[in-house]
DODOTI-214901 format. One record per residue: residue in three letters; x, y, z of N, C-alpha, C in turn. Coordinates in nm, 4 decimals. Layout:
BEGIN
<mipa residu="ALA" n_x="X" n_y="Y" n_z="Z" ca_x="X" ca_y="Y" ca_z="Z" c_x="X" c_y="Y" c_z="Z"/>
...
//
This chain:
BEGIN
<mipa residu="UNK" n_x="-0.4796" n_y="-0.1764" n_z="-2.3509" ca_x="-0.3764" ca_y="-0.0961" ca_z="-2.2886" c_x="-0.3055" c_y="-0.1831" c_z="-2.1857"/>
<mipa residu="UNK" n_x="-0.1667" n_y="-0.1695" n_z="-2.2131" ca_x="-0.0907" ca_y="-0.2936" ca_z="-2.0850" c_x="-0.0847" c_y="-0.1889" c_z="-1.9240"/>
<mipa residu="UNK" n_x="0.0133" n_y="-0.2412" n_z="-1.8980" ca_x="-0.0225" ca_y="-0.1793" ca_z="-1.7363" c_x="0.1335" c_y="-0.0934" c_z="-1.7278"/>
<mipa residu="UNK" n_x="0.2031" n_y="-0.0737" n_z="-1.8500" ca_x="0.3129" ca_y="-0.0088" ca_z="-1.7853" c_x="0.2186" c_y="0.1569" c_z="-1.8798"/>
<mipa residu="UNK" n_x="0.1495" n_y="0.1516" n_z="-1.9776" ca_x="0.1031" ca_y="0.2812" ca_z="-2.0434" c_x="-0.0192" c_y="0.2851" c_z="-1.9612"/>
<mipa residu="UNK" n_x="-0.0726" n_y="0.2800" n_z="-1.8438" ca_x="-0.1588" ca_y="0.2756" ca_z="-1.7782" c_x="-0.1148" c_y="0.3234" c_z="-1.7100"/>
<mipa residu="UNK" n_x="-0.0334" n_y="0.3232" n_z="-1.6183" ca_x="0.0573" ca_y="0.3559" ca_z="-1.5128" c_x="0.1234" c_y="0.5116" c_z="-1.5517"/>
<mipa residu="UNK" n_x="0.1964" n_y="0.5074" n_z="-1.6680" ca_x="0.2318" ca_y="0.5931" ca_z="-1.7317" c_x="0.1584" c_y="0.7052" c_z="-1.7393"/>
<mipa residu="UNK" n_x="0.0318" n_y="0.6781" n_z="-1.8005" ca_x="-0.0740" ca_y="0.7910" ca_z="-1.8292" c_x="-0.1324" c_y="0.8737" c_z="-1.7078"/>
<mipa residu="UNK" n_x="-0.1269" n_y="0.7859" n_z="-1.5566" ca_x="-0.1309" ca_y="0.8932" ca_z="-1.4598" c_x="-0.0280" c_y="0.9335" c_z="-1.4261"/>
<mipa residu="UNK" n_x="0.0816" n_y="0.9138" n_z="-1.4468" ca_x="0.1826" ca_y="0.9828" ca_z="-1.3781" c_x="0.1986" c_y="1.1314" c_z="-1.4978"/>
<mipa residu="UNK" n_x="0.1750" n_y="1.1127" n_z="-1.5978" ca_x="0.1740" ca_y="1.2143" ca_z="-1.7061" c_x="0.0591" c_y="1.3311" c_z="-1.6981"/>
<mipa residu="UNK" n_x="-0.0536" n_y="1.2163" n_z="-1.6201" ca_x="-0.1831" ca_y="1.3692" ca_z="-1.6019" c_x="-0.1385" c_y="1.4137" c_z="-1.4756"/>
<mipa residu="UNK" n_x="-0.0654" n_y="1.3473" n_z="-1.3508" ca_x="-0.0180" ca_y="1.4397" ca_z="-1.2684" c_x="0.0689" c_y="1.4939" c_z="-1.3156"/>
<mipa residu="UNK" n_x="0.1753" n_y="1.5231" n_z="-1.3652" ca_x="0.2472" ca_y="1.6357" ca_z="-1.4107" c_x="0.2026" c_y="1.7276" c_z="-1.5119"/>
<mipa residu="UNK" n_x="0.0902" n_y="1.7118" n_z="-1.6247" ca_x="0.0407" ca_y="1.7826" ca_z="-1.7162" c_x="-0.0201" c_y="1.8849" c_z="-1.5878"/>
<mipa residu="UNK" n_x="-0.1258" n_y="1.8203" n_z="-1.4791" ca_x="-0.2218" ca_y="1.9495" ca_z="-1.4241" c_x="-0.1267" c_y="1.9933" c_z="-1.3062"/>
<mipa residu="UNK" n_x="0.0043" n_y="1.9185" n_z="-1.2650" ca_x="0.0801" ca_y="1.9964" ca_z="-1.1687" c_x="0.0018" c_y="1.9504" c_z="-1.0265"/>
<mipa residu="UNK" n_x="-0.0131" n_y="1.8418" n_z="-1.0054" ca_x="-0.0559" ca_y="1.7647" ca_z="-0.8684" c_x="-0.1816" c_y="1.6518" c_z="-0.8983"/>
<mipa residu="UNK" n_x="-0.2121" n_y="1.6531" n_z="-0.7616" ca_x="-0.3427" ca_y="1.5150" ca_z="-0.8233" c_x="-0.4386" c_y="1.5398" c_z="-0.7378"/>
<mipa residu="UNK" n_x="-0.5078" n_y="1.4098" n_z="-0.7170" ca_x="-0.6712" ca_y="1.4488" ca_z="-0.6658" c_x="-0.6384" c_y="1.3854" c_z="-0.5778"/>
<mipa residu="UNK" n_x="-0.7662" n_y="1.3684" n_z="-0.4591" ca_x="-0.8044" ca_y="1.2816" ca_z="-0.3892" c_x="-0.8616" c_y="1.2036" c_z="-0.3821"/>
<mipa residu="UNK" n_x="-0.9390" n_y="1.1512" n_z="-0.5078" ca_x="-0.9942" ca_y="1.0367" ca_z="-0.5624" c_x="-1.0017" c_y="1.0259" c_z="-0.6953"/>
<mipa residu="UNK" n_x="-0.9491" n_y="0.8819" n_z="-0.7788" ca_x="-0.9556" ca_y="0.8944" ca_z="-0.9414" c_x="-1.0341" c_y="0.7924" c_z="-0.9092"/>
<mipa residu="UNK" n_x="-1.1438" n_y="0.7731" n_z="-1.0238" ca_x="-1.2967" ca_y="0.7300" ca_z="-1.0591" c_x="-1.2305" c_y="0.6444" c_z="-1.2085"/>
<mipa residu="UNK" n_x="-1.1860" n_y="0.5160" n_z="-1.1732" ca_x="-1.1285" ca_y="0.4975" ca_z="-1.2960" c_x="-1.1878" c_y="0.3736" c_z="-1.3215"/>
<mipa residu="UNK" n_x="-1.2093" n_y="0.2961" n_z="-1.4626" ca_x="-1.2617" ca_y="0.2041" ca_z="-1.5479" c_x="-1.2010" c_y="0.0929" c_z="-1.4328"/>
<mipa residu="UNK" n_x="-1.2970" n_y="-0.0116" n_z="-1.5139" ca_x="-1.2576" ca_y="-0.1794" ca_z="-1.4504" c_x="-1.1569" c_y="-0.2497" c_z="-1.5441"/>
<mipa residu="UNK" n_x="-1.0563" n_y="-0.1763" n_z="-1.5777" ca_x="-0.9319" ca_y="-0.2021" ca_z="-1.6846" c_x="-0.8430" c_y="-0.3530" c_z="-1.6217"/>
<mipa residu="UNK" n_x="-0.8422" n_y="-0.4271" n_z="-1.6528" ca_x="-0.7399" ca_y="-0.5241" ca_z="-1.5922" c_x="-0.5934" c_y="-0.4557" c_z="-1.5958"/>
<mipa residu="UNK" n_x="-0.5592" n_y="-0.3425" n_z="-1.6282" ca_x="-0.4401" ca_y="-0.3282" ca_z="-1.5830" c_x="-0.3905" c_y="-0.2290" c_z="-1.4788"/>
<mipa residu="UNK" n_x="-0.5563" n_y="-0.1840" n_z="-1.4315" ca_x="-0.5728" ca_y="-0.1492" ca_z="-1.2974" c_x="-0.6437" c_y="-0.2142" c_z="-1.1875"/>
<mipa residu="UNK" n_x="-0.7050" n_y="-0.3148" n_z="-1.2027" ca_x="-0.8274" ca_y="-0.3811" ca_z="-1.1358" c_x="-0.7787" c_y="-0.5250" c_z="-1.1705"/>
<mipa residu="UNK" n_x="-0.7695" n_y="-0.5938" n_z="-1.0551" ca_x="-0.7813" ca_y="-0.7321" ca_z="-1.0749" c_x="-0.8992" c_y="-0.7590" c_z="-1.0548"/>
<mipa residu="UNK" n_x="-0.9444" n_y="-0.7905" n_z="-0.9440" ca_x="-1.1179" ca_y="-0.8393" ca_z="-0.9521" c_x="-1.1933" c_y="-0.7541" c_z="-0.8950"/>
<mipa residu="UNK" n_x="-1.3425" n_y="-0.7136" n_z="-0.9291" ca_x="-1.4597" ca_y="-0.6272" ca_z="-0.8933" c_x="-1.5601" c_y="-0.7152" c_z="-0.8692"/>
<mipa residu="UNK" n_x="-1.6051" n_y="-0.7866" n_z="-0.8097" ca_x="-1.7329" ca_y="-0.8168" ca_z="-0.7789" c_x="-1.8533" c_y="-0.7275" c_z="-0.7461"/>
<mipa residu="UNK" n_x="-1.9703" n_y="-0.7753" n_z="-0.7970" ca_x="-2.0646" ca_y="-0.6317" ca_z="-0.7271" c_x="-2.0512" c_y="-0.6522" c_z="-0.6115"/>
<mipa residu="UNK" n_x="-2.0832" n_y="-0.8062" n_z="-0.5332" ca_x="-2.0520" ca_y="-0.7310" ca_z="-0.3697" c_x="-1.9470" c_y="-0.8091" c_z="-0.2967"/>
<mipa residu="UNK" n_x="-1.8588" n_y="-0.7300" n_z="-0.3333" ca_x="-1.7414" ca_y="-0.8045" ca_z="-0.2717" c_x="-1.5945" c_y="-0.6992" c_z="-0.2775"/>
<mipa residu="UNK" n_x="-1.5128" n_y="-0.7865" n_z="-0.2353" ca_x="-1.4196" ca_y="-0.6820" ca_z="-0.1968" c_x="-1.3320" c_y="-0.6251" c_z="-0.3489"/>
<mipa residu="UNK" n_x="-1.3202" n_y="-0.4872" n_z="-0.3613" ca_x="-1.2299" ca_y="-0.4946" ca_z="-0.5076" c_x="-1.0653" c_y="-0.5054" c_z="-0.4863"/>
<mipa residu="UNK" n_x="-1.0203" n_y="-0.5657" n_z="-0.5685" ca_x="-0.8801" ca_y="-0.6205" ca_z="-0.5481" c_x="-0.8117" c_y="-0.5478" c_z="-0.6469"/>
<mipa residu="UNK" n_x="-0.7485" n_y="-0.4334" n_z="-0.6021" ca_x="-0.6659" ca_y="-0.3411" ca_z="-0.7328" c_x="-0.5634" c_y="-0.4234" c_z="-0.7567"/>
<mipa residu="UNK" n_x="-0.4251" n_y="-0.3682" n_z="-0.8578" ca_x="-0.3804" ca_y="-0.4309" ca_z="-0.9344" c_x="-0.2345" c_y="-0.3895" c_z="-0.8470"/>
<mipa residu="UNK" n_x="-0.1499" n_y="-0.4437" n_z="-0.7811" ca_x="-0.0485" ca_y="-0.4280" ca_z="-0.6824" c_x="0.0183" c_y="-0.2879" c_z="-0.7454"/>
<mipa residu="UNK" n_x="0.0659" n_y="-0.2675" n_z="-0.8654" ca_x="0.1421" ca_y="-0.1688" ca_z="-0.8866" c_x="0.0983" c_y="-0.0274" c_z="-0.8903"/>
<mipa residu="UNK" n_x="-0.0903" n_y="-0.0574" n_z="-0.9486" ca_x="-0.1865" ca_y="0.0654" ca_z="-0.9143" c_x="-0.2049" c_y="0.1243" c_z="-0.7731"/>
<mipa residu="UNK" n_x="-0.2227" n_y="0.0325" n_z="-0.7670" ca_x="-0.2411" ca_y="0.0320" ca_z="-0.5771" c_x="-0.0969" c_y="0.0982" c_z="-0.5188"/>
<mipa residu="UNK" n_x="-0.0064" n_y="0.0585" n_z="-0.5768" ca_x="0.1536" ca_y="0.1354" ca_z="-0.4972" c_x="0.1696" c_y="0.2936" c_z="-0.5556"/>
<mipa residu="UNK" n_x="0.0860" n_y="0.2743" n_z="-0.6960" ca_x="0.0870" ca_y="0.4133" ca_z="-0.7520" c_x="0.0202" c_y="0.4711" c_z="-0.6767"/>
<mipa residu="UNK" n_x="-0.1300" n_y="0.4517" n_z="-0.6480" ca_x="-0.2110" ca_y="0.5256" ca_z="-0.5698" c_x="-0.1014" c_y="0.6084" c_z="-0.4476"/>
<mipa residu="UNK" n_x="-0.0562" n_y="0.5072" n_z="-0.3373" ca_x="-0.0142" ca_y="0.4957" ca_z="-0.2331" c_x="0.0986" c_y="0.6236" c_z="-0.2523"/>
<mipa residu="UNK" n_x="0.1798" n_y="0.6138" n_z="-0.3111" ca_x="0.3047" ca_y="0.6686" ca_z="-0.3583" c_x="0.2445" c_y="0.8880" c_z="-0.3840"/>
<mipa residu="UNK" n_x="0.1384" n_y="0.8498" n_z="-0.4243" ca_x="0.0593" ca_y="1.0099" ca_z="-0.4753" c_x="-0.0461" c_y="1.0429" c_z="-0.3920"/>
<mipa residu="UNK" n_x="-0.0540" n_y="0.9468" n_z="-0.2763" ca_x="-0.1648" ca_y="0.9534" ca_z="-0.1778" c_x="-0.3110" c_y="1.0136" c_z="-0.2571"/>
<mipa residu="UNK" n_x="-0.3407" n_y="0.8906" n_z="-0.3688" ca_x="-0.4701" ca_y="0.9112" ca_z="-0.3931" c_x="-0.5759" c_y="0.8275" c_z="-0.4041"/>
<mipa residu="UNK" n_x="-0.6868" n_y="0.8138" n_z="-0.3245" ca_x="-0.7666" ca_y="0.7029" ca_z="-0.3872" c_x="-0.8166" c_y="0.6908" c_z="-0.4440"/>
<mipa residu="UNK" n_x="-0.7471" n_y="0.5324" n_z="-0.5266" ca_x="-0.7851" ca_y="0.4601" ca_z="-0.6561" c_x="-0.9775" c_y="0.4112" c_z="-0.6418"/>
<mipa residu="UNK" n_x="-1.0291" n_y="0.4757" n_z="-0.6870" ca_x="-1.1678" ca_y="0.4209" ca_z="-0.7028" c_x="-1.2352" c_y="0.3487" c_z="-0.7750"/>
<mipa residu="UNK" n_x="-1.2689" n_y="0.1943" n_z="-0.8789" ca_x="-1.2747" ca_y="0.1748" ca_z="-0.9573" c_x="-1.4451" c_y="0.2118" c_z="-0.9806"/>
<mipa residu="UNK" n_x="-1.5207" n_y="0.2397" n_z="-1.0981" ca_x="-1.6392" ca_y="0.2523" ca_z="-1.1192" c_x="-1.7312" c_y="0.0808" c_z="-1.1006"/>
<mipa residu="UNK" n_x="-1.8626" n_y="0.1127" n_z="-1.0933" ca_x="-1.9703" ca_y="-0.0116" ca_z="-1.0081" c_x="-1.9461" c_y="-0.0875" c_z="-1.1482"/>
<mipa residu="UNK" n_x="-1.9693" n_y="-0.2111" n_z="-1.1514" ca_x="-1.9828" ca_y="-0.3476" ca_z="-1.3029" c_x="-2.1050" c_y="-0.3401" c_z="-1.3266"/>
<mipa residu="UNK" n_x="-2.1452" n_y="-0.3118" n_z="-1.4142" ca_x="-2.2438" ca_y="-0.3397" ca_z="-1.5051" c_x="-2.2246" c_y="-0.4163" c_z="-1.6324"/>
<mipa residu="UNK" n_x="-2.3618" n_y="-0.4662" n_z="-1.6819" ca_x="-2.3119" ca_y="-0.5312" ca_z="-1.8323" c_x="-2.3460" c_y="-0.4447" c_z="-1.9240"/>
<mipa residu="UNK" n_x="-2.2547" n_y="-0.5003" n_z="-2.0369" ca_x="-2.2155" ca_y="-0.4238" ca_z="-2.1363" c_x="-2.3494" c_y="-0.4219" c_z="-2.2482"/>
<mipa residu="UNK" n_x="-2.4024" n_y="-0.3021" n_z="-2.3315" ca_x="-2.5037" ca_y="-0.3260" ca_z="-2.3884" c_x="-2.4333" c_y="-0.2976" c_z="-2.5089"/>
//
């Protein structure tokens, strides 16, 4: 998924449910997440991050684990 249908898809579930949350719990997608370290700082993806900002919601990404 690129980052403009990423972007897209929340602005579409805020208008499908008619507002938003106060926290989205979302995947470690590179086209929301630049880097996650387990302990370190997470670095969202500038335009997610302006989306967040813009809908006053925080972007939360889920903890890294490996993949089984």
């Amino acid at each position: 998924m690129d980052e403009k249908a990423w972007l897209s898809c929340h602005v579409n579930m805020f208008r499908f449910f008619g507002g938003t949350l106060m926290k989205i719990v979302c995947d470690n997608l590179k086209a929301g997440v630049t880097s996650h370290l387990r302990r370190g700082e997470i670095v969202l993806n500038e335009a997610y991050l302006s989306l967040g900002e813009y809908y006053s919601v925080a972007m939360m990404p889920t903890g890294v684990k490996k993949p089984k």
